[in-house]
N, C-alpha and C positions, 0 to 999 in steps of 0.2 A: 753344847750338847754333843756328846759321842754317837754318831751315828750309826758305829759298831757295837752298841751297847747290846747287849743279848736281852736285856728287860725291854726296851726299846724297840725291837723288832720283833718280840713277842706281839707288844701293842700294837706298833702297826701294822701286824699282820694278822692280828685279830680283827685290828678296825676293819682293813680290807674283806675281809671274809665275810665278815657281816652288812656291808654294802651291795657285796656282793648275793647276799642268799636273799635279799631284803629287797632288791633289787628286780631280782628274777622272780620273787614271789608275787609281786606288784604288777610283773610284765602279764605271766599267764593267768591273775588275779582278771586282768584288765580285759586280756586277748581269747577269743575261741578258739585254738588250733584250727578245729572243724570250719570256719570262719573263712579261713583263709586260703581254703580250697573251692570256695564259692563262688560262681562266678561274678552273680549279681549281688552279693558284698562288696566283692571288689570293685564293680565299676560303680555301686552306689559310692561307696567312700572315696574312688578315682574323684567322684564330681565333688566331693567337700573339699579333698586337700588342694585341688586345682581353682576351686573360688579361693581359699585361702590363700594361695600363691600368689595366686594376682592380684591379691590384695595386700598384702605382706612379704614379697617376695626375697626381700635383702636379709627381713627378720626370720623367715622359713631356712633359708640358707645359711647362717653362722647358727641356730639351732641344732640345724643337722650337724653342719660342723661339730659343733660342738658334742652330740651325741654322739656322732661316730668316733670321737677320742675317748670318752669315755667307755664306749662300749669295746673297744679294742681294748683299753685299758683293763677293763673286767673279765678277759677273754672270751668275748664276742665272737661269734663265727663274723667272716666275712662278707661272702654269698649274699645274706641278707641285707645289708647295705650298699651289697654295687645293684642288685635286680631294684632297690625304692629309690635308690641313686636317679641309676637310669630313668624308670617309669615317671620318676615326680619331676626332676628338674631336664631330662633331656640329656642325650648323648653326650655334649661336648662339657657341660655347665656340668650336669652331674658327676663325669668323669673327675675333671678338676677338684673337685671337691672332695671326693670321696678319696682317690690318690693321697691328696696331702693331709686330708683328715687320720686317715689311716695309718700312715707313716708316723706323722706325728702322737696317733696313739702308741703304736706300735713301740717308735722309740722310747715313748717314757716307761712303758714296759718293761723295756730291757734295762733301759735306768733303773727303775726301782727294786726289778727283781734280782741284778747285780747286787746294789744294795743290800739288800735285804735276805734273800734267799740266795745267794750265790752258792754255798754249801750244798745245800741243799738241791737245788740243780743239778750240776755236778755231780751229787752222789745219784740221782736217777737216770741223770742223761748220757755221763760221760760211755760209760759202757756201752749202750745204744749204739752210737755212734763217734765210737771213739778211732775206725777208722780213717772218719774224715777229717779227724785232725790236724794231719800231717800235709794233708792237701789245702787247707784253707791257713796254713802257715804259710805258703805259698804267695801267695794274693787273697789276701781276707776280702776286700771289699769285690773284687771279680767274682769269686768262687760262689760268695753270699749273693752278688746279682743272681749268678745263674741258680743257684740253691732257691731263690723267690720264683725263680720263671718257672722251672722244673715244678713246683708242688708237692705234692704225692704226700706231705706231714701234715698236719693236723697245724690250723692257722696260730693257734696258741705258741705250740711246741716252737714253731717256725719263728715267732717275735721272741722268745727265749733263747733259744738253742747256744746263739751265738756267746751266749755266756760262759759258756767250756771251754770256747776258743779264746777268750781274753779279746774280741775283736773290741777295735775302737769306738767311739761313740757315732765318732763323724762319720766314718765310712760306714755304719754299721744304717745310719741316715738314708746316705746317698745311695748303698748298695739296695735298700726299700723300697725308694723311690724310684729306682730305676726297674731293678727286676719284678716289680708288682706292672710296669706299665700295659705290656700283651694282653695278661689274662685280667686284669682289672677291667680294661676296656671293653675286648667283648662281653662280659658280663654286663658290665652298663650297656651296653650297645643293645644287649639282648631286653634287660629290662625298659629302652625305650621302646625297642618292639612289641614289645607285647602292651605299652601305655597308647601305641599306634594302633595295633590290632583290637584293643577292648573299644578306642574309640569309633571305628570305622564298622564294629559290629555290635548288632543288639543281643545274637548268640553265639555262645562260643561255638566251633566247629575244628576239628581235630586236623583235620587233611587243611582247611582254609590256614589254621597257623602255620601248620609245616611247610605250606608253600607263600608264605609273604617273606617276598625279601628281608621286610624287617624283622623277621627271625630266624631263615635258612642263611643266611648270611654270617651272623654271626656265631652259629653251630660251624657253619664251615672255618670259620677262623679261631673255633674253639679246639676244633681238630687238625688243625694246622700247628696251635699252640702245642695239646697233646703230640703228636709225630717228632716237632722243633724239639722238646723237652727230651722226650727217649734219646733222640741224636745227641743232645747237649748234654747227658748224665752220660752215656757212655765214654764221652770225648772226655770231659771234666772231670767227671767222678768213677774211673774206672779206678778199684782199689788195686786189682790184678798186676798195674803195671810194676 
C-alpha cells in the first residue's frame, strides 16, 4: 500500500474528520456546558466516579489513558484532562498519567499528520512562523522543549508545528515529554485542589478557595511558570539576534 497515495489520504482524512465531528457531537449530545459550572453537579458526580474508582481503579486508569490519546489525537484541548486528571486520580498518579497519555497522543499526531497532511501544514504554518526555523535547526529537541514550556500556541498547533521543521520522531517524543513537565503538573496539582476543596466543603465560597493552599499554591507556581516562560522565549527565541 503507497502511503503517499493521494486517494489514500483523501480517505484517511475523511475517515479522521468524521470521527472526529461524530465524536464531538456525542460529547455535547451527552454533556450540559451549563452542567459544568454547577457546583452541586459536580460534587454530586465527584461522589459517583470516586465509588467507581475504588471500585475499578486500574480499569478507571488505562480508560483514561487511553481517552486522553485519543483525545489529543483528535485535537483535544489539554486543560481539560490535567484539571479531571488531577480532581479524579490525585496529584501524583494523575500527573503520571496524563504526562505520557498525552505525549503519546500528541506524538501519533505528528506521525500521522506528517503522513498525511504534511503539504498541507506547511503551506499554513510555515509562513506563521517561519522565523523560527532557523533556530530550531540549531537544537530541534532543546528549542521544541522550551517551545512546550513557553505556551502561548494553541495545543493543537503545538503537537503539529514541528512538522515545518522536519524534526525527528524521537526527539520530537522526549522534547514533549519533558517540556510539558512544569505546566502539566500545576494544572494537575490545581485540579487535585479543588477534588480537596469540593470535599472539605458542602459550599462553594469564593475567598475560601483562593485561600486553600491547595489552590493558591499552584496559581503561584502557575506564575512562576508564566514569568520562567517570558525569560526563556526571550533568551531562546529572540529573532532579533
Amino acid at each position: 500500500m503507497d502511503l503517499n497515495s493521494r486517494n489514500l489520504k483523501v480517505i484517511l482524512g475523511s475517515v479522521y474528520l468524521i470521527f472526529l465531528f461524530v465524536g464531538l457531537y456525542f460529547l455535547f449530545s451527552m454533556i450540559d456546558l451549563k452542567d459544568l459550572t454547577n457546583y452541586n453537579f459536580i460534587k454530586s458526580n465527584r461522589d459517583t466516579i470516586f465509588l467507581y474508582k475504588s471500585e475499578n481503579f486500574l480499569l478507571l486508569s488505562l480508560l483514561f489513558f487511553l481517552f486522553c490519546i485519543v483525545w489529543v489525537l483528535f485535537l483535544g484541548f489539554a486543560s481539560p484532562l490535567l484539571i479531571f486528571s488531577g480532581f479524579v486520580f490525585g496529584k501524583w498518579w494523575g500527573f503520571f498519567i496524563v504526562l505520557f497519555a498525552t505525549t503519546l497522543g500528541a506524538t501519533l499526531l505528528f506521525y500521522f499528520a506528517g503522513l498525511f497532511l504534511k503539504n498541507f501544514i506547511k503551506e499554513k504554518l510555515t509562513t506563521k512562523f517561519s522565523k523560527f526555523i532557523k533556530i530550531f535547526k540549531k537544537n530541534e529537541t532543546l528549542y521544541f522543549m522550551c517551545f512546550r514550556f513557553i505556551g502561548g500556541t494553541p495545543y493543537a498547533i503545538q503537537n503539529v508545528l514541528p512538522i515545518i521543521f522536519d524534526m525527528r520522531i524521537k526527539n520530537y517524543f522526549l522534547a514533549t515529554l519533558l517540556g510539558s513537565v512544569p505546566s502539566m503538573f500545576v494544572m494537575v496539582a490545581l485540579g487535585s485542589g479543588i477534588e480537596n476543596v469540593i470535599d472539605e466543603n458542602e459550599s462553594l465560597n469564593f475567598f475560601g478557595v483562593l485561600t486553600s493552599p491547595d489552590i493558591y499554591i499552584p496559581l503561584i507556581g502557575f506564575f512562576i511558570i508564566l514569568i520562567s516562560a517570558i525569560i526563556i522565549k526571550k533568551i531562546f527565541f529572540n529573532t532579533d539576534k
